[in-house]
C-alpha positions in Angstrom: 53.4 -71.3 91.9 53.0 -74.8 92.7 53.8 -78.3 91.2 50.7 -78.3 89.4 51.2 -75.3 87.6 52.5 -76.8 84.5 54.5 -75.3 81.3 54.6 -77.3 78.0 57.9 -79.1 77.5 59.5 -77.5 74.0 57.7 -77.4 71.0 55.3 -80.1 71.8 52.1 -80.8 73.6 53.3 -82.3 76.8 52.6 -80.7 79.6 54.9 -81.5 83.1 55.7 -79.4 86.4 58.1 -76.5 86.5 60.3 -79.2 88.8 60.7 -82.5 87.5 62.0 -85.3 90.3 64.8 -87.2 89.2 65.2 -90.7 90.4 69.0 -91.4 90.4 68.8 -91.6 93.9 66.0 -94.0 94.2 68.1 -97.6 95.4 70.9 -98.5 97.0 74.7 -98.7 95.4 77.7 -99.2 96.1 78.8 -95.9 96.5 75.9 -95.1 99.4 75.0 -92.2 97.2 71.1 -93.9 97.1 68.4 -94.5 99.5 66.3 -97.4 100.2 63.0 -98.6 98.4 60.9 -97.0 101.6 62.1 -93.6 101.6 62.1 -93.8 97.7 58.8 -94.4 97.9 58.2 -91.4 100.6 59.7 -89.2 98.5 58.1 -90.2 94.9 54.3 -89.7 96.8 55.4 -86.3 98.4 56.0 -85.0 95.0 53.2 -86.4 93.3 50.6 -85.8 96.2 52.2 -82.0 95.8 50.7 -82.5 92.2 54.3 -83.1 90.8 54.1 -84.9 87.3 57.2 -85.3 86.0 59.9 -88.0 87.2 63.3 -88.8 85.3 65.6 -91.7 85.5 67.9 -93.9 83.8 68.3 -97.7 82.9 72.1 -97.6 84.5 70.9 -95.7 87.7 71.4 -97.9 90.7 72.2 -100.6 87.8 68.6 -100.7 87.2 67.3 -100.3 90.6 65.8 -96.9 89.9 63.6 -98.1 87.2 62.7 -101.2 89.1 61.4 -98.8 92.1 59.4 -97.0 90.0 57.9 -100.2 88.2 56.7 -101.3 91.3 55.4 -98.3 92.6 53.4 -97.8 90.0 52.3 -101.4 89.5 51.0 -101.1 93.0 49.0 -98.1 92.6 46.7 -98.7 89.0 45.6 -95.8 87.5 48.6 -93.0 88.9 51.0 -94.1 86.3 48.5 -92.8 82.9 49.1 -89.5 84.9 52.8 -89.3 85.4 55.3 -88.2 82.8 57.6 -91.2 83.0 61.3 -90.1 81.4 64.2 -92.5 80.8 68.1 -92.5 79.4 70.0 -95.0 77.1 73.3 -95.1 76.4 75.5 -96.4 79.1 75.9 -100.5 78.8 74.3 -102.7 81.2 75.8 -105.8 80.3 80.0 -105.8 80.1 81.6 -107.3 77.6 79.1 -107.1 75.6 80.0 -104.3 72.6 76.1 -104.1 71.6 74.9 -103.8 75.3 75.3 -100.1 75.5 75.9 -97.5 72.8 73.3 -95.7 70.6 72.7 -98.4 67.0 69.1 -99.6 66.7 69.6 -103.3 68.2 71.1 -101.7 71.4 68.3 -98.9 71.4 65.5 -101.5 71.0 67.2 -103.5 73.8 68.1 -101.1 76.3 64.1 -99.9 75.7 62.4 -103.5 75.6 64.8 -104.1 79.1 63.6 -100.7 80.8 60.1 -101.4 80.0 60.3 -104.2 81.6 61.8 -102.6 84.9 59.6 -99.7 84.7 56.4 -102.1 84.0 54.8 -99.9 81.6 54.4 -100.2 77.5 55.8 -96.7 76.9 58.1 -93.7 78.2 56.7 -90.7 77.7 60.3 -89.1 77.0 63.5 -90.9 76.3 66.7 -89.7 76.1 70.0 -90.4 74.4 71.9 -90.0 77.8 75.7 -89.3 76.0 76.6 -88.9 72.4 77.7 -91.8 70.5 80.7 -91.5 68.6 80.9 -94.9 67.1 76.8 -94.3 65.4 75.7 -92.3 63.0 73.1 -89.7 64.0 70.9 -91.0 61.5 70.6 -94.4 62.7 70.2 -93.1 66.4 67.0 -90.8 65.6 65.4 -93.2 63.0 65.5 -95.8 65.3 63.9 -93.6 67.7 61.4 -92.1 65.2 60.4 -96.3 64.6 60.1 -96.6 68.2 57.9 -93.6 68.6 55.4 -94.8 65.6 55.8 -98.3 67.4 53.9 -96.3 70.4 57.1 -97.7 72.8 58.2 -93.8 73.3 56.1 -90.5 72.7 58.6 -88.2 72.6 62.8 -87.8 72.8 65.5 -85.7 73.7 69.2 -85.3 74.3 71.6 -85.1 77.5 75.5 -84.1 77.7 75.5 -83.9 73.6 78.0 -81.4 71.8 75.9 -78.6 71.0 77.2 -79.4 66.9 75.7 -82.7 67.0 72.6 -81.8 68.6 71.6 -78.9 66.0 72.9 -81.7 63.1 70.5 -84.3 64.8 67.5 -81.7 65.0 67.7 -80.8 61.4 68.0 -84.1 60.1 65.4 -85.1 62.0 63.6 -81.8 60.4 64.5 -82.8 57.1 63.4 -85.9 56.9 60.1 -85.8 58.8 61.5 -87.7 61.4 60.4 -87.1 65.2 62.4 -83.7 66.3 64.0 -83.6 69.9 62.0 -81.3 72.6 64.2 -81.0 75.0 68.2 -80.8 76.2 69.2 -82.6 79.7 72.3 -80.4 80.3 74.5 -79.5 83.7 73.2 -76.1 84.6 73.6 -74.1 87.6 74.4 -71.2 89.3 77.9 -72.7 89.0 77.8 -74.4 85.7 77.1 -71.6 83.3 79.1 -73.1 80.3 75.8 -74.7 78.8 75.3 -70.5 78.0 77.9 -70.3 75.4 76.1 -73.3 72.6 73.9 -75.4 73.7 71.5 -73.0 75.5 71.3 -70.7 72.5 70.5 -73.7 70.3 67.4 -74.8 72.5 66.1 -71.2 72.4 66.0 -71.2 69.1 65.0 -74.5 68.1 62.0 -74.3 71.0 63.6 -76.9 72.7 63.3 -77.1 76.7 66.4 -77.1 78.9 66.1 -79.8 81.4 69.2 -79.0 83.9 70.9 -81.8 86.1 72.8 -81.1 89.1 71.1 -77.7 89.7 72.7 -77.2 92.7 76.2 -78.7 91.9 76.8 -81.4 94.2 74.6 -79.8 96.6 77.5 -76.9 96.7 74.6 -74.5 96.3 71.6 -76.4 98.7 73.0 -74.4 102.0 74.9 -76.7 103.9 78.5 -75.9 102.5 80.0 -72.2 104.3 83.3 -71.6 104.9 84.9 -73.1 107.8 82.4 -76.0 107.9 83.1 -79.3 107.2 80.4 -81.2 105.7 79.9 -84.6 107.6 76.9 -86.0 105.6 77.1 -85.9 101.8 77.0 -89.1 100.0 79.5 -87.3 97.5 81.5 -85.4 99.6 83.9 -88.2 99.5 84.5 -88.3 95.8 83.7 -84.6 94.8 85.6 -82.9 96.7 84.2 -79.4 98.6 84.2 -75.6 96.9 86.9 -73.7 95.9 87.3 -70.0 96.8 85.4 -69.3 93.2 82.6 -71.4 94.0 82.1 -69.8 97.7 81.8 -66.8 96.2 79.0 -67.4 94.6 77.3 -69.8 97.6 78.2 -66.7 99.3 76.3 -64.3 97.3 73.2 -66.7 97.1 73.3 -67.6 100.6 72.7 -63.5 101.1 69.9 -63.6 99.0 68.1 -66.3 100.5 68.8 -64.6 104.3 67.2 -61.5 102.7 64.3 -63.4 101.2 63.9 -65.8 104.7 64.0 -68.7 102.1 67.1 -71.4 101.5 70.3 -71.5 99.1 68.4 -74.2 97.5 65.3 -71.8 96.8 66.8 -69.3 95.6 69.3 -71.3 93.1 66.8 -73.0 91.9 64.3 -70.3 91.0 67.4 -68.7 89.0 67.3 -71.6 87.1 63.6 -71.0 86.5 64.0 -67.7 85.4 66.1 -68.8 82.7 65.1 -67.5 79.2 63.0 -69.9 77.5 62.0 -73.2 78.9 64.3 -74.4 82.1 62.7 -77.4 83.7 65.2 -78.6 86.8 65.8 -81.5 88.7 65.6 -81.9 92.1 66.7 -85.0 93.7 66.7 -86.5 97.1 68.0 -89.0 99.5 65.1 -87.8 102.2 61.5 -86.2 102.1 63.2 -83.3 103.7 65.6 -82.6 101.2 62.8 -82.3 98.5 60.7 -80.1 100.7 63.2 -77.7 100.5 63.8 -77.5 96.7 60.3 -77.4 96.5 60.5 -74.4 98.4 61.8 -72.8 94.8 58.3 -72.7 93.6 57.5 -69.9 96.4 60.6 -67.9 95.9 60.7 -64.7 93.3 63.9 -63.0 92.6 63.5 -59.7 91.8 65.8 -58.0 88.9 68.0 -56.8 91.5 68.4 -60.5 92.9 68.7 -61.7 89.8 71.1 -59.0 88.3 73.6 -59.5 91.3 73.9 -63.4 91.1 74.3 -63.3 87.5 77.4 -61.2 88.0 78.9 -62.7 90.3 78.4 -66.1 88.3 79.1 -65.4 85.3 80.8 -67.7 83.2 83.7 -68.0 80.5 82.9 -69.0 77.5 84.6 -70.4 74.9 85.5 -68.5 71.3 83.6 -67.7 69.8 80.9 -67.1 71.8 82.3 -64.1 73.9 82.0 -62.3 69.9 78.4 -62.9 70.2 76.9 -60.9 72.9 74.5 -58.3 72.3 76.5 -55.5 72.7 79.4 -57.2 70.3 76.8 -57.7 67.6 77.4 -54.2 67.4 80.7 -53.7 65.4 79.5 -56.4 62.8 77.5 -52.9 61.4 80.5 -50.0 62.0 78.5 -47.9 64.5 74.7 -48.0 62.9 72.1 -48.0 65.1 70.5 -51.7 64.8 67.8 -52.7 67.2 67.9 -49.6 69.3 71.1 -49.6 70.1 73.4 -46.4 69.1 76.9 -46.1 68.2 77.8 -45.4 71.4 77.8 -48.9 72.2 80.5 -49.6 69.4 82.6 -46.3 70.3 82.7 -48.0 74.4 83.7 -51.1 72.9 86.9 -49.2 71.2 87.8 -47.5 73.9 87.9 -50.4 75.6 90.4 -53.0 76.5 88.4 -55.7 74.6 90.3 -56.9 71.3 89.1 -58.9 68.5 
């Protein structure tokens, strides 16, 4: 497995790497959670020299920054940016005060595109993203703006991040409905410890073919290997606002930190090829402040869990999930037809349900 062994985003003909790089980091900000224009640079050429294809970022990232670094680097290289997969978000306003500068209506779409264009030095995005639901806009408005914008030939295709799961199906049939362009893909918080996405909005990509594009795969960089117990952590960028794991969440780094001793690989491997092994489509981002810290989630693409492996840290990760979804498990389906046998599976499965301690 390598960058360049691409899966097709969704239901849809684009085609991107199994990791995509995302660019929040690219920049410097107040916070000292970025990195400068050089190693930005460093970085975005190790991944697409590694035949990497797809990089994400936002308009508010580094307060435009990001895009800006990317503009250039492109600009500066004619010809690498027809090849590229070039992803961007809208949502968050850029200009306060302002109560059209942010948001999801079709001025502040058009705007927020026209001004990211214009950072990113390029007449199109290849994927753009409603980066938070907005509660003051109709769905409607929100996707036939975007369905104007993709037969404008500004975007090619779109998709949804941090978006109740409720909204999201309404948005997809809609869009369905009325021959508008559909969404291909969900940028959700997943991770070995951020399993929630499971209980809706997971279920709803599966079965709408849409891809699953997790953020913050390794939780703060909880799951990248440097957080043990008894360590303290002396160079995160977000240590200082994040706080470190709880006894729960060393448990888990725990369990993966065995698996990637037993595999001679890192934390960071090994959580993200979980991901990958996902059902359906699970594309995740790997960010970076330095080259090495993407050489070793890159290491992911050489790492295979085995069932075993992947058995034991879905046990120990395994997540709560709201009502009703804890109904809806395989097993459960079962008492929905009084002990038949449906899909190969006996009464026996309803009769250890009952005599269980499990009440519905």
């Amino acid at each position: 497995m390598s960058l360049d062994h691409y899966v097709t985003l969704g239901r849809s003909g684009l085609r991107v790497s199994p990791l995509a790089l995302g660019a929040m980091t690219f920049g410097e900000d107040p916070g000292g959670a970025g990195c400068s224009v050089e190693e930005s640079e460093k970085i975005l050429s190790t991944y697409l020299d590694r035949g990497g294809n797809f990089v994400d970022t936002a308009n508010f990232y580094t307060n435009g920054h990001s895009e800006k670094i990317l503009g250039d680097y492109f600009a500066a290289r004619p010809g690498r940016r027809g090849h590229v997969v070039l992803a961007s978000k809208f949502f968050f306003n850029m200009f306060p005060g302002d109560p059209n500068g942010g948001g999801a209506g079709r001025g502040s779409i058009t705007a927020q595109l026209d001004e990211s264009l214009r950072r990113l030095r390029t007449d199109h995005l290849d994927l753009y993203w409603l980066h938070n639901w907005d509660r003051s806009t109709p769905i409607e408005e929100t996707l036939r703006t975007l369905d104007d914008l993709v037969r404008a030939g500004k975007i090619r295709y779109i998709g949804f991040s941090n978006t109740p799961a409720w909204v999201t199906a309404q948005a997809q049939t809609t869009a369905l409905l009325k021959d508008w362009t559909p969404l291909i893909a969900l940028q959700v918080e997943y991770s070995l410890l951020a399993r929630t996405v499971e209980g809706e909005l997971a279920p709803l990509a599966l079965d709408q073919g849409m891809a699953l594009v997790p953020w913050s795969p390794l939780k703060n960089g909880f799951l990248s290997g440097k957080y043990r117990r008894g360590v303290q952590v002396a160079d995160s960028a977000r240590a200082a606002y994040v706080g470190g794991p709880g006894e729960a969440e060393f448990t888990v780094i725990d369990a993966v930190a065995a698996v990637a001793e037993e595999l001679g690989t890192t934390s960071a491997a090994v959580s993200l090829a979980w991901l990958r092994a996902r059902e359906g489509t699970v594309v995740p981002i790997v960010g970076a402040r330095r080259v090495e810290h993407l050489e070793s989630n890159l290491a992911a693409l050489e790492v295979s869990l085995s069932p075993d492996h992947l058995r034991a840290l879905d046990e120990v990760s395994a997540p709560s999930l709201d009502y009703p979804a804890p109904m809806h498990g395989a097993a459960r389906a079962m008492l929905q037809f009084a002990g038949s046998t449906v899909d190969g599976q006996s009464s026996t499965v309803y009769e250890a349900l009952l005599a269980s301690d499990v009440r519905y």
